[in-house]
VEXZALUM-667131 format. One record per residue: y, z, x of N, C-alpha, C in turn. Coordinates in Angstrom, 1 decimal. Each point is the difference from the previous one (the first is absolute). Example, Ala and Ser with C-alpha at 12.3 -4.5 7.8 and 13.67 -1.06 7.14 Angstrom:
! VEXZALUM-667131
{{-5.7 7.8 13.2} {1.2 0.0 -0.9} {1.2 0.0 0.9}}
{{1.1 -0.7 -0.4} {1.1 0.0 0.9} {1.1 0.8 -0.8}}
***
This chain:
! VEXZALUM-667131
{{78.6 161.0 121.8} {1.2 0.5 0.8} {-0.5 0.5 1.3}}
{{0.5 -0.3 1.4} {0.0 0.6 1.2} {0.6 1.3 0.2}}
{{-1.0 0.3 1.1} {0.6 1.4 0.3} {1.2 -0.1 0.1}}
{{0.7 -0.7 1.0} {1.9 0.0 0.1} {0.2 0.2 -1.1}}
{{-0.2 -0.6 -1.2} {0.9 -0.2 -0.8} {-0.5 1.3 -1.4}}
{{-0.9 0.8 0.7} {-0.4 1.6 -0.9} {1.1 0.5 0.9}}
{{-0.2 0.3 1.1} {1.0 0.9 1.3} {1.6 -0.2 -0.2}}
{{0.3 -1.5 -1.0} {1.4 -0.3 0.0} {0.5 0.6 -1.3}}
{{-1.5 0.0 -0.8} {0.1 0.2 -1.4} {0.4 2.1 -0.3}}
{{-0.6 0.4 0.9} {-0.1 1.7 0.0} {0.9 0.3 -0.5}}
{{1.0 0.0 1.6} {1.4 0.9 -0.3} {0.9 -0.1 -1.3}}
{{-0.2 -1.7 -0.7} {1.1 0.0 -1.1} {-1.4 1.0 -1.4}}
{{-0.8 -0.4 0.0} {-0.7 0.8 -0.5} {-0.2 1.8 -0.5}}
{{0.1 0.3 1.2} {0.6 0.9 0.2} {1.2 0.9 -0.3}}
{{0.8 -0.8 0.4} {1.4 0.7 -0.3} {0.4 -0.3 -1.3}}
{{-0.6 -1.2 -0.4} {0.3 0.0 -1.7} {-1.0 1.4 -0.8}}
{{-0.9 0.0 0.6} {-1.0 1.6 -0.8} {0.9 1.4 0.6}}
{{0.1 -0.3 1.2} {1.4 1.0 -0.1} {1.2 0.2 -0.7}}
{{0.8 -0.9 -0.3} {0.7 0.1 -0.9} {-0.5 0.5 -1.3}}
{{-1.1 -0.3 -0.4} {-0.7 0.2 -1.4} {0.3 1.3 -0.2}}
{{-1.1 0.5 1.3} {0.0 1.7 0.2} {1.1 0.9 -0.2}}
{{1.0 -0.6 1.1} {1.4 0.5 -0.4} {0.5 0.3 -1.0}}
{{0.3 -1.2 -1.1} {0.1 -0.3 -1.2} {-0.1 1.1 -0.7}}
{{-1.4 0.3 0.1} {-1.0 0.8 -1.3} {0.1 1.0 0.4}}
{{0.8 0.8 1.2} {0.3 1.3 0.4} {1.0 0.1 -0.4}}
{{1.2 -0.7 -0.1} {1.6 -0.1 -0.4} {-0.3 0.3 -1.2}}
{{-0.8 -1.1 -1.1} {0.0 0.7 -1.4} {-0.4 1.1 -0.6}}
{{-1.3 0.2 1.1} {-0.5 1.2 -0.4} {0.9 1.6 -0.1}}
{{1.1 -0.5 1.3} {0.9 1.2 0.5} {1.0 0.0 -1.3}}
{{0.3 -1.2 -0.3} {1.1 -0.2 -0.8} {-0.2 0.6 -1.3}}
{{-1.0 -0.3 -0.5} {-0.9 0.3 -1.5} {-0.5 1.9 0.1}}
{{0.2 -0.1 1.3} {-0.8 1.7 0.0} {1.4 0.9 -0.5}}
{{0.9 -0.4 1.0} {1.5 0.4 -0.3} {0.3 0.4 -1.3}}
{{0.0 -1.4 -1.1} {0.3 0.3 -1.0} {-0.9 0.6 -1.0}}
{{-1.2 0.0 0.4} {-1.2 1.2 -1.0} {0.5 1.6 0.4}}
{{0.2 0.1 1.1} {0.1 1.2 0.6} {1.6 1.0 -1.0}}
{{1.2 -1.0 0.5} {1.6 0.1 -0.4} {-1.0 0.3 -2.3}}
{{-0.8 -0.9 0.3} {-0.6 -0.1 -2.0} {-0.2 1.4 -0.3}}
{{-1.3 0.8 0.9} {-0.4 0.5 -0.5} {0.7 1.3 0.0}}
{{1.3 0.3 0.8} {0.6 0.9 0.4} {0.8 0.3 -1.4}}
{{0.4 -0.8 -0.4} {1.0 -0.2 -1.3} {-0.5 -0.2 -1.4}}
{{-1.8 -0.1 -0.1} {-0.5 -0.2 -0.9} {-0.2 1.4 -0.9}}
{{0.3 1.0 0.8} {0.7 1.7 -0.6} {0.9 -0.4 -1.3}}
{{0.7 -0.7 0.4} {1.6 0.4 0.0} {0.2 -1.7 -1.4}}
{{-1.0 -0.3 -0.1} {0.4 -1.4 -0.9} {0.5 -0.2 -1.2}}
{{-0.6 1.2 -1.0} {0.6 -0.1 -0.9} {2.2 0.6 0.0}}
{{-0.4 0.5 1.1} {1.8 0.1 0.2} {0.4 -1.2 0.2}}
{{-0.5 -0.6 1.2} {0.6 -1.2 0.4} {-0.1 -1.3 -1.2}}
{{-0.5 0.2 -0.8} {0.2 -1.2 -1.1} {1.0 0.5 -1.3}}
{{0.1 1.3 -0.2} {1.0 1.1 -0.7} {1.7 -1.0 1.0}}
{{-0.1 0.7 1.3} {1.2 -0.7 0.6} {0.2 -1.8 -0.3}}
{{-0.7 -0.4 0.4} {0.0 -1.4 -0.2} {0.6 -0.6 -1.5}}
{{-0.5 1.0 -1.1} {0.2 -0.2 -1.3} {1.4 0.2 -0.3}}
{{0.2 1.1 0.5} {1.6 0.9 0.0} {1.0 -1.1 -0.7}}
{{0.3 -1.0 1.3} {1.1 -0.8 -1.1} {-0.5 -0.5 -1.5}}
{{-0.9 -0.5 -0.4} {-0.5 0.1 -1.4} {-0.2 1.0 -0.4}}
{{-0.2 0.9 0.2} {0.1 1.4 -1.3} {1.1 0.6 -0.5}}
{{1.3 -0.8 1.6} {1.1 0.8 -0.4} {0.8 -0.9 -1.0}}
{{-0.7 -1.3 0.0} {1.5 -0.8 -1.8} {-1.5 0.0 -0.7}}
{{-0.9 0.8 -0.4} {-0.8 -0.3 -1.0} {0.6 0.8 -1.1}}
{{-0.1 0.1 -1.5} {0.6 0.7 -0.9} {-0.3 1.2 0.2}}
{{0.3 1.0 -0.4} {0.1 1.7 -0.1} {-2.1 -0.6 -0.7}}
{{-0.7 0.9 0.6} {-1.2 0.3 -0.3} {-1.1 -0.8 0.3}}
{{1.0 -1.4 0.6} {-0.9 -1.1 0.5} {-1.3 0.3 1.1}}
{{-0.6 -1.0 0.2} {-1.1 0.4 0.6} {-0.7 -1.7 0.4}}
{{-0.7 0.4 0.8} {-0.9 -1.3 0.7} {-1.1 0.2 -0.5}}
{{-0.8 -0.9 -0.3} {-1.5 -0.5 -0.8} {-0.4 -0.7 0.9}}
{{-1.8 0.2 0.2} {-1.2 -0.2 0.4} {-1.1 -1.0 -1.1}}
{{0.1 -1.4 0.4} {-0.5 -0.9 -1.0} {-1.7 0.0 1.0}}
{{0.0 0.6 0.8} {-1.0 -0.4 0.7} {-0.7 1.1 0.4}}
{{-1.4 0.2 -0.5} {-1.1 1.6 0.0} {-0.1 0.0 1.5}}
{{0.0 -0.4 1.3} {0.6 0.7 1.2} {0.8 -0.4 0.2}}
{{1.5 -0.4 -0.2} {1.4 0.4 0.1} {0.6 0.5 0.6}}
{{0.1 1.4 -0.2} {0.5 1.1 0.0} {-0.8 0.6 1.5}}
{{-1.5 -0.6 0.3} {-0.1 0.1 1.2} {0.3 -0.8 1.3}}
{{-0.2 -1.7 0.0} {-0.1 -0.7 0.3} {1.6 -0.4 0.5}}
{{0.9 -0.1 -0.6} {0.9 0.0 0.3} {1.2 0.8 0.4}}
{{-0.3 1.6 0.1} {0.2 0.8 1.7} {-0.6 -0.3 0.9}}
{{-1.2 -0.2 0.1} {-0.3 -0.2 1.2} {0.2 -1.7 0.7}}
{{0.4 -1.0 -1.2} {0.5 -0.8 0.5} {1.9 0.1 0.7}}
{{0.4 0.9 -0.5} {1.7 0.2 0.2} {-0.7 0.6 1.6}}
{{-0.3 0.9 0.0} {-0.2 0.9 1.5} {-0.2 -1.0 1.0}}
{{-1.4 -0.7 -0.2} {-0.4 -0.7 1.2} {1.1 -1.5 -0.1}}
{{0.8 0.2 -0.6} {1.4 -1.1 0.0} {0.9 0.1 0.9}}
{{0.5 1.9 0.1} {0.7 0.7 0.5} {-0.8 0.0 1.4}}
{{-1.1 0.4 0.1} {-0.7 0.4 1.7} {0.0 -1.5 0.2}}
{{-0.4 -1.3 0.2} {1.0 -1.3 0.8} {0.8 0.4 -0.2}}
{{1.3 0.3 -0.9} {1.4 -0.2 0.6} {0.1 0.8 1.6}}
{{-0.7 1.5 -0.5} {0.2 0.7 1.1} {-0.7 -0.1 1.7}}
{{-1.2 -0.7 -0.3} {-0.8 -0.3 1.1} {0.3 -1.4 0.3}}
{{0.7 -0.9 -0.6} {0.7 -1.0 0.4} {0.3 -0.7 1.4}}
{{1.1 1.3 0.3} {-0.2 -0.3 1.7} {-1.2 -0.2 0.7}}
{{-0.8 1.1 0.2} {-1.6 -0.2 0.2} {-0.5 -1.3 0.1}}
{{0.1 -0.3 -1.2} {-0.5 -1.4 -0.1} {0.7 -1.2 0.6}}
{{1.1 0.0 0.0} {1.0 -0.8 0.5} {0.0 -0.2 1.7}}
{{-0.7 1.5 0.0} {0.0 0.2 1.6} {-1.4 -0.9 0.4}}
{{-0.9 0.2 -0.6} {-1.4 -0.6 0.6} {-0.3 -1.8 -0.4}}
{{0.9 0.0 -1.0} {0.5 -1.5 -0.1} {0.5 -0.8 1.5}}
{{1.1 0.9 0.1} {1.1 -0.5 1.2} {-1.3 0.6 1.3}}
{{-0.3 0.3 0.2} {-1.2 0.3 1.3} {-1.0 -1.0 0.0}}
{{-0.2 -0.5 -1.5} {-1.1 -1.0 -0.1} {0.4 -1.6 0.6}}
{{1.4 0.3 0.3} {0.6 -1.6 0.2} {1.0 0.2 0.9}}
{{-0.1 0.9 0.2} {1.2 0.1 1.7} {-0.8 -0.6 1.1}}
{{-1.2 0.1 0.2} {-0.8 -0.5 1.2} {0.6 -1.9 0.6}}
{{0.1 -0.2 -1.3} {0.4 -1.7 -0.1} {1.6 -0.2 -0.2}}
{{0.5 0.8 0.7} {2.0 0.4 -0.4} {0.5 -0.3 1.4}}
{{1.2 -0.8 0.3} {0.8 0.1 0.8} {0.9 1.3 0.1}}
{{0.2 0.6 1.3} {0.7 1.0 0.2} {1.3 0.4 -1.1}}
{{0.7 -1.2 -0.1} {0.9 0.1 -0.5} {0.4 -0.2 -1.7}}
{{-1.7 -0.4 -0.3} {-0.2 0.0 -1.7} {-0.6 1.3 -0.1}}
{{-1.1 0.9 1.0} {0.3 1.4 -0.6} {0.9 0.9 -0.3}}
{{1.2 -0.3 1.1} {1.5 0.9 -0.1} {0.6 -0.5 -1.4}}
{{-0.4 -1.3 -0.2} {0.9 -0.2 -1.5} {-0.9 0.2 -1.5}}
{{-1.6 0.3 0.4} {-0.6 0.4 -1.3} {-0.4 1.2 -0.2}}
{{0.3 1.2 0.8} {0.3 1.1 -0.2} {0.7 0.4 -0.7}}
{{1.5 0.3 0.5} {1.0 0.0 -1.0} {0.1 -1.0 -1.5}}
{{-0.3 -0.8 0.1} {0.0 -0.8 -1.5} {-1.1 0.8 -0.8}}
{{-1.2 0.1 0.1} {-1.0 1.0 -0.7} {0.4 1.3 -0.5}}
{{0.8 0.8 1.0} {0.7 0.8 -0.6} {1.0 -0.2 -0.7}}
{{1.0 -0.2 0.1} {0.7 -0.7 -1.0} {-0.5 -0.6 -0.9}}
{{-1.2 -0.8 -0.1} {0.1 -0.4 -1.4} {-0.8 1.2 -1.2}}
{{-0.7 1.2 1.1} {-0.6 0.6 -0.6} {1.4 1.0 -0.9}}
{{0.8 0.4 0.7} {1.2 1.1 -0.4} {0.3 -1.0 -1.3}}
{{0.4 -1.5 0.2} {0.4 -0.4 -0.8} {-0.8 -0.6 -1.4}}
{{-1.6 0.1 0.2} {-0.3 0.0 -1.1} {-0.3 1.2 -0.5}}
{{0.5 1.3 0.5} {0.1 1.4 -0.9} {1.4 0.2 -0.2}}
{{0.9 -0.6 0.5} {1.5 0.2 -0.8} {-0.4 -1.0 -1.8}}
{{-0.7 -1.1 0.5} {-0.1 -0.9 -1.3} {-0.6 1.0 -1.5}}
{{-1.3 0.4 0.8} {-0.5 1.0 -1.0} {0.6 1.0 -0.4}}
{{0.8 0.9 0.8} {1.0 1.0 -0.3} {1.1 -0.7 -1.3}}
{{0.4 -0.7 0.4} {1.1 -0.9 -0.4} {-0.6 -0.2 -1.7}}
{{-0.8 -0.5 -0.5} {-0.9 -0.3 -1.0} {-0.2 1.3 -0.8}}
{{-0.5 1.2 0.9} {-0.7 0.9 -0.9} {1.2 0.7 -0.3}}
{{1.6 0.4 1.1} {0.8 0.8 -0.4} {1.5 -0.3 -1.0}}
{{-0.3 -1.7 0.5} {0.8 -0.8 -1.2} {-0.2 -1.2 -1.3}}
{{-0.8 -0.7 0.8} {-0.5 -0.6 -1.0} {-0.7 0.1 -1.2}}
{{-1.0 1.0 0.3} {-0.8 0.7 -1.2} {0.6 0.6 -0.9}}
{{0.9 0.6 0.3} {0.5 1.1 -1.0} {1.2 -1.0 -0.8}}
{{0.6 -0.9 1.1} {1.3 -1.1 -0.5} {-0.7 -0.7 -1.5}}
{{-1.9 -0.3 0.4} {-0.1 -1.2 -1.1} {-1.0 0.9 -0.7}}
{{-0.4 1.0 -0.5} {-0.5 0.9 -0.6} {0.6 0.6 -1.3}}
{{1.5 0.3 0.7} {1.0 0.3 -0.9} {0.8 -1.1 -0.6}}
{{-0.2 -1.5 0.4} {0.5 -0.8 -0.2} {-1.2 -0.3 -1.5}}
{{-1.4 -0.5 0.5} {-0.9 0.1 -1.2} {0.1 0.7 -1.3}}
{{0.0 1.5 0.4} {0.5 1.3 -1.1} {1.0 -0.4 -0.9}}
{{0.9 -0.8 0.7} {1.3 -0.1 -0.9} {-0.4 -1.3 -1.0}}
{{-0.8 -0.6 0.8} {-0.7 -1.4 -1.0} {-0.6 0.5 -0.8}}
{{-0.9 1.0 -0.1} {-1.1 0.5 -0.9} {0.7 0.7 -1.2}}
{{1.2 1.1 0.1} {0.5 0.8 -0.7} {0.4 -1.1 -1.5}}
{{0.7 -0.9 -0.1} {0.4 -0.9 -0.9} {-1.2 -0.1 -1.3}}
{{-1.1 -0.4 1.0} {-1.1 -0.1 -0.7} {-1.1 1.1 -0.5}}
{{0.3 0.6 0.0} {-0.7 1.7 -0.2} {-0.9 -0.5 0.5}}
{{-0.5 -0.4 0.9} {-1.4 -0.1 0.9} {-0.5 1.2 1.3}}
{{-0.8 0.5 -0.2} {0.0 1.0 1.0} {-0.3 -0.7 1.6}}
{{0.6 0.6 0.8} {-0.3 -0.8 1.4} {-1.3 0.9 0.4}}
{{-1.0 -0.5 0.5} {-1.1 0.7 0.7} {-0.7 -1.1 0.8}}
{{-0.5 0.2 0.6} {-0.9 -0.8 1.3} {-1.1 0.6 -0.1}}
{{-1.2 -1.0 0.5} {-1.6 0.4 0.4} {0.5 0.5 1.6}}
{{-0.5 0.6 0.6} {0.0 0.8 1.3} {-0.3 -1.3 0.9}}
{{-1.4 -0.8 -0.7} {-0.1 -1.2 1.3} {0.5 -1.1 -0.3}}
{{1.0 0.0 -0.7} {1.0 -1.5 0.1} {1.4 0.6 0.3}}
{{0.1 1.0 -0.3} {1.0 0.6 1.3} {0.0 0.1 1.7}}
{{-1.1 0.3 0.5} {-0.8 0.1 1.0} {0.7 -1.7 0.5}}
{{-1.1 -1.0 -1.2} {0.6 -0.8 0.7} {1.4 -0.8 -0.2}}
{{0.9 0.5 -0.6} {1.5 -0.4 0.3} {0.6 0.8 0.9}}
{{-0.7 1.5 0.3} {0.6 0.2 1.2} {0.1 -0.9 1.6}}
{{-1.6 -0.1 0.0} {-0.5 -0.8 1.2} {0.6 -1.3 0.0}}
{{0.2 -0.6 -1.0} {0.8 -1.4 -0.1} {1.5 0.1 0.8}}
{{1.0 1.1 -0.8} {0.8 0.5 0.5} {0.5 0.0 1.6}}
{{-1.0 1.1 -0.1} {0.1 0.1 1.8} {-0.6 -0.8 1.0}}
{{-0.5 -1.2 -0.7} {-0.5 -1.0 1.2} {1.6 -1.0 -0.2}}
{{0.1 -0.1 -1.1} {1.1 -0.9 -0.1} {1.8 0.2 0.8}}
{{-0.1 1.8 0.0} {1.2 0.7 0.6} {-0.6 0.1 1.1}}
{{-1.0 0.2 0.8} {-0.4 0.2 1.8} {0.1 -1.3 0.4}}
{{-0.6 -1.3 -0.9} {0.0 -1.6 1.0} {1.8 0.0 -0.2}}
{{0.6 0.6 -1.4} {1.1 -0.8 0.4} {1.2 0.8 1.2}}
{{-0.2 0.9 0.5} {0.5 0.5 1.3} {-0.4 0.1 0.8}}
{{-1.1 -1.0 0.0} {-0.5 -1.1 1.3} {1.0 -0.8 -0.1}}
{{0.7 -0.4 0.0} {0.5 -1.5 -0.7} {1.0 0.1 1.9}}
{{0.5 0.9 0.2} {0.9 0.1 1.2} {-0.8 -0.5 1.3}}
{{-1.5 0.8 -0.3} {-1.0 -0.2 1.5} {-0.5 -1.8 -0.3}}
{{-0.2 -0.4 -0.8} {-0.8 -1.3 -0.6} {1.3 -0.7 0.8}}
{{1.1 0.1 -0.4} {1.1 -1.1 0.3} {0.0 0.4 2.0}}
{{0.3 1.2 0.3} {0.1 0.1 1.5} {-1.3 -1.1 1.1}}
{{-1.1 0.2 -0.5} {-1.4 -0.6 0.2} {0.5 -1.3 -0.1}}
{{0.2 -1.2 -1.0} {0.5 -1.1 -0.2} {0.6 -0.1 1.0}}
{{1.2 0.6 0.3} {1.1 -0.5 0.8} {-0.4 -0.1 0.8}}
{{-0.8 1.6 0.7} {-0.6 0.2 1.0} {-0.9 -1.1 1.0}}
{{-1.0 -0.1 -1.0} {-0.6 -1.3 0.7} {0.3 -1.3 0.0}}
{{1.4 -0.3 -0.5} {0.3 -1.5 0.2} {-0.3 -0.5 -1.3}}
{{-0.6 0.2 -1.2} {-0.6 -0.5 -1.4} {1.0 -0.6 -0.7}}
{{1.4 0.8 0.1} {1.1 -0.5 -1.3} {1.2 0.6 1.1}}
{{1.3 -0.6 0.3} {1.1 0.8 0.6} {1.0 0.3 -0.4}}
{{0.5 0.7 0.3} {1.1 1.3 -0.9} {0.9 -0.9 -0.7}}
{{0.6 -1.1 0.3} {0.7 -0.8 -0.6} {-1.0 -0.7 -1.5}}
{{-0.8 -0.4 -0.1} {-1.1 -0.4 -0.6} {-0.1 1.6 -1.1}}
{{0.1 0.5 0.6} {-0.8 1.5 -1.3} {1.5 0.1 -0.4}}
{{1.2 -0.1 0.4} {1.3 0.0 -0.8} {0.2 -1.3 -0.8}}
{{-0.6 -1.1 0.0} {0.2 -1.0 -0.7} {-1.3 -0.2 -0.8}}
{{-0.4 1.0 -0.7} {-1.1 0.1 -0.6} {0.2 1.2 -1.6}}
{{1.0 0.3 1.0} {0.5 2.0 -0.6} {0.3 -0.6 -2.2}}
{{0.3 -1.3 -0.3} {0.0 -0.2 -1.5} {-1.5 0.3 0.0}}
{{-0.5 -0.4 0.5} {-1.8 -0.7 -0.7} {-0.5 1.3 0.4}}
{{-0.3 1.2 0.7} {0.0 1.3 0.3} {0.6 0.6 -1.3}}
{{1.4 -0.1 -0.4} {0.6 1.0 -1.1} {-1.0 -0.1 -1.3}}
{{-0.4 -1.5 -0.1} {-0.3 -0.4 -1.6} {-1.5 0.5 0.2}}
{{-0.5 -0.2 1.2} {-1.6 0.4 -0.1} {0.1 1.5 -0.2}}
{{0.8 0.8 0.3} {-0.1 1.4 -0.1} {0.1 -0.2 -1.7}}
{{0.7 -0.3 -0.2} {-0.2 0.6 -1.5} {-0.9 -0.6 -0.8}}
{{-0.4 -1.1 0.2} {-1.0 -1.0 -0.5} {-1.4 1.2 0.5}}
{{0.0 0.8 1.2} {-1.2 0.9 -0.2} {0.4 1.2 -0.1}}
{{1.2 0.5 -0.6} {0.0 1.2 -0.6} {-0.4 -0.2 -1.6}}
{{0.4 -1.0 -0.2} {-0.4 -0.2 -1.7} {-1.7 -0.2 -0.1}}
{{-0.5 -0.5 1.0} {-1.3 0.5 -0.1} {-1.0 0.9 -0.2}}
{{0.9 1.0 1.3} {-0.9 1.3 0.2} {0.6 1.3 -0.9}}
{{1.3 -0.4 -0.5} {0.7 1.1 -0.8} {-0.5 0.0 -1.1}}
{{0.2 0.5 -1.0} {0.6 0.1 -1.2} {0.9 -1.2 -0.4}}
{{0.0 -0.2 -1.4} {0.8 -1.0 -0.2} {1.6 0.2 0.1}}
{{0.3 1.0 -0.1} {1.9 0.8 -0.3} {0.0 -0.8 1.1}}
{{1.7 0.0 0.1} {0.8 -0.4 1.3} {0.2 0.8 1.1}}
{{0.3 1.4 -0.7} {0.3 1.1 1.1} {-1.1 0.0 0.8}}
{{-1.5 0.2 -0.7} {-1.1 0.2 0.8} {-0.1 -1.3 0.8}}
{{0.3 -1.1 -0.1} {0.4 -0.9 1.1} {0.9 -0.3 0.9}}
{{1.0 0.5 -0.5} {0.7 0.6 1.3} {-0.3 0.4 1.0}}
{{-1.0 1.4 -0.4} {-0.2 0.8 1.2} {-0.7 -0.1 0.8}}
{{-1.1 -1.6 -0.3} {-0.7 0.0 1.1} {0.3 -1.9 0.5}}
{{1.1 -0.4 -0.3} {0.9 -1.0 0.3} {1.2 0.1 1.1}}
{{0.5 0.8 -0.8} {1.3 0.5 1.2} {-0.3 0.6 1.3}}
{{-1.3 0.9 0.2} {-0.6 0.6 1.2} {-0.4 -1.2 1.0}}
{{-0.1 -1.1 -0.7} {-1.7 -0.9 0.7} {1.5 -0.8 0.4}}
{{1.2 -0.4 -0.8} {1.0 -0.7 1.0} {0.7 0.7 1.2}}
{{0.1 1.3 -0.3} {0.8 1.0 1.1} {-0.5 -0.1 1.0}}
{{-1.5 -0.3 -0.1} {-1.2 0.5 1.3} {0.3 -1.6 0.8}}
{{0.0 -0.8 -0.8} {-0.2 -1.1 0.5} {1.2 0.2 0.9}}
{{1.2 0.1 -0.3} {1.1 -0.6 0.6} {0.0 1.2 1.6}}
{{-0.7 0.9 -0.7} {-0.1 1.3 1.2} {-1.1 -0.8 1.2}}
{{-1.1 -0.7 -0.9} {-0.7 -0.8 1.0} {0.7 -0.7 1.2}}
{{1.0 -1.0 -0.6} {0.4 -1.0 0.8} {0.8 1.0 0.6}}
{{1.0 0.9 0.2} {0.7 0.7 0.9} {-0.6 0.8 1.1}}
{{-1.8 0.6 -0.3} {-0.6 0.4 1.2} {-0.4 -1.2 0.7}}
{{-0.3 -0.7 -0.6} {-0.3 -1.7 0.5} {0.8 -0.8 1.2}}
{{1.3 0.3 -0.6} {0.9 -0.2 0.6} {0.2 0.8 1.3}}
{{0.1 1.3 0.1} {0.0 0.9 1.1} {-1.3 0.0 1.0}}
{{-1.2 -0.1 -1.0} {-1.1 0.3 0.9} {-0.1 -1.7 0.7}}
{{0.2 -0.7 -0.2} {-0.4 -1.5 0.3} {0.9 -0.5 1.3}}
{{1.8 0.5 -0.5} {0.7 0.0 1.3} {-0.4 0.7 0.9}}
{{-0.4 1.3 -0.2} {-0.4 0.8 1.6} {-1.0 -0.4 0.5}}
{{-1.0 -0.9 -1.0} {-1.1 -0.5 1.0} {0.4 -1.1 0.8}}
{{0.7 -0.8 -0.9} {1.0 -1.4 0.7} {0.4 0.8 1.6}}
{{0.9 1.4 -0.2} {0.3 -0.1 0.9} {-0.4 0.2 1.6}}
{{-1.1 1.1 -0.7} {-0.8 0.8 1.1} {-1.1 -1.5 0.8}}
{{-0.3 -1.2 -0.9} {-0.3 -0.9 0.6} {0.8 -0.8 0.8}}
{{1.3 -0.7 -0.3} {0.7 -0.1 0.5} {0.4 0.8 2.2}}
{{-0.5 1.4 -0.6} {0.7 0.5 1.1} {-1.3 -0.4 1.0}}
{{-1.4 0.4 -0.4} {-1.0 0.2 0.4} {-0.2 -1.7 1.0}}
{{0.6 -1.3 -0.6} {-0.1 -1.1 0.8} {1.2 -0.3 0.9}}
{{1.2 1.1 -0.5} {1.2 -0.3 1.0} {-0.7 1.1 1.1}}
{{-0.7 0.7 0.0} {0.0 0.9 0.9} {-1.7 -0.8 1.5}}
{{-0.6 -1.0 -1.2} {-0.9 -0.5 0.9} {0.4 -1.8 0.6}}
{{1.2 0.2 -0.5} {0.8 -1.2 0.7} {0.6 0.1 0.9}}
{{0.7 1.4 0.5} {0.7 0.5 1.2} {-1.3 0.3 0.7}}
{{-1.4 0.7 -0.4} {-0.4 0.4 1.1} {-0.6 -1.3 0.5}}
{{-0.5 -1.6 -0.6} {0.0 -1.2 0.3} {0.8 -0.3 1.1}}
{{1.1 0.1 -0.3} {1.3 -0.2 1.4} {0.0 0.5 0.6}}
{{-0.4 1.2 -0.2} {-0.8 1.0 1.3} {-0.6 0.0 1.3}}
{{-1.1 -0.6 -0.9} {-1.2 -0.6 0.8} {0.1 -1.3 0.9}}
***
């Protein structure tokens, strides 16, 4: 290799190990966030998995109780609920050093529109979770209870296969009130157009339930409740779609009527 071609070779060199750098300071910041929000709350854990449990203790039988199949258990899984809770809560944080890590390479007018979507999607995957833990849970808990009572079978749970139907839960309720921002983005960038996501809206109804029967419970009701949400959102999608998509139509629109007069101007 010639010198030219080390001297041509540097800069991209470079600025790719810069980025590296960058990178590994974003994560580092991000990751510190949520040890930090961790250890603040690692006080406080055996409450926060007490709360978390709440709707299951409240349809368990008079005397019921949760069981520990596993000799660290009972430790292992508070402190996996906590540091579950500190991402939700340091979330932003992270979301923030994400979006810093990729704004450098952003058109002006794709940061103005991935700000506000981030937020929003973040509010709206804590409505999803809220949504889950203050209706759902308790809807198909009590729905189970009423299955079990027939059969004199006592209802009780291991603590870490609760853990994880919680987490299932609330990933299933936070992606599916994404479902508004996912469709706006589509339209947004040209992918599928608002007429197209209305002529789609059968094959949208059937898949909702086709994955609520997955992720629910087998009952109906409990498929309901995470079927009927996932079509509302949808239809809520195409109407911000609709709004956000025309004001961009429009404001472009004006933006080339306005550099056509100053053309005749000139």
């Amino acid at each position: 290799m010639s010198d030219s071609q080390q001297i041509n070779d540097e800069p991209v060199e470079e600025t790719f190990i810069s980025h590296l750098v960058e990178l590994r300071d974003r994560i580092i910041r991000a990751g510190t966030s949520v040890i930090v929000v961790f250890i603040g709350l690692l006080y406080w854990a055996p409450q926060i998995f007490r709360l978390l449990a709440r709707p299951l203790m409240q349809n368990l039988p008079k005397d019921g109780k949760m069981i520990v199949t596993d000799v660290t258990g009972s430790f292992f899984v508070p402190m996996k609920v906590t540091m579950m809770i500190a991402l939700v809560i340091a979330l932003p944080i992270v979301l923030y050093q994400v979006w810093a890590f990729i704004a450098a390479g952003l058109y002006q007018h794709e940061k103005r529109l991935i700000v506000p979507l981030v937020g929003s999607s973040y509010i709206l995957f804590l409505c999803g979770m809220a949504f889950a833990y203050l209706v759902v849970f308790p809807t198909i808990f009590h729905v189970m209870a009423h299955y079990n009572a027939p059969l004199g079978a006592e209802m009780t749970t291991d603590i870490d296969n609760y853990l994880g139907f919680v987490i299932t839960m609330f990933l299933a309720f936070g992606v599916t009130f994404e479902v508004p921002i996912i469709v706006v983005i589509l339209a947004r960038t040209g992918f599928v157009t608002i007429r197209k996501l209305r002529q789609i809206r059968p094959y949208v109804i059937v898949s909702a339930f086709v994955i609520s029967a997955v992720v629910t419970p087998p009952d109906v009701f409990s498929q309901l409740i995470l079927a009927v949400p996932l079509i509302v959102l949808y239809e809520v999608g195409i109407i911000a779609a609709r709004l956000i998509v025309g004001k961009d139509k429009t404001i472009e629109l004006e933006a080339e009527s306005a550099e056509h007069r100053k053309g005749e101007g000139d």
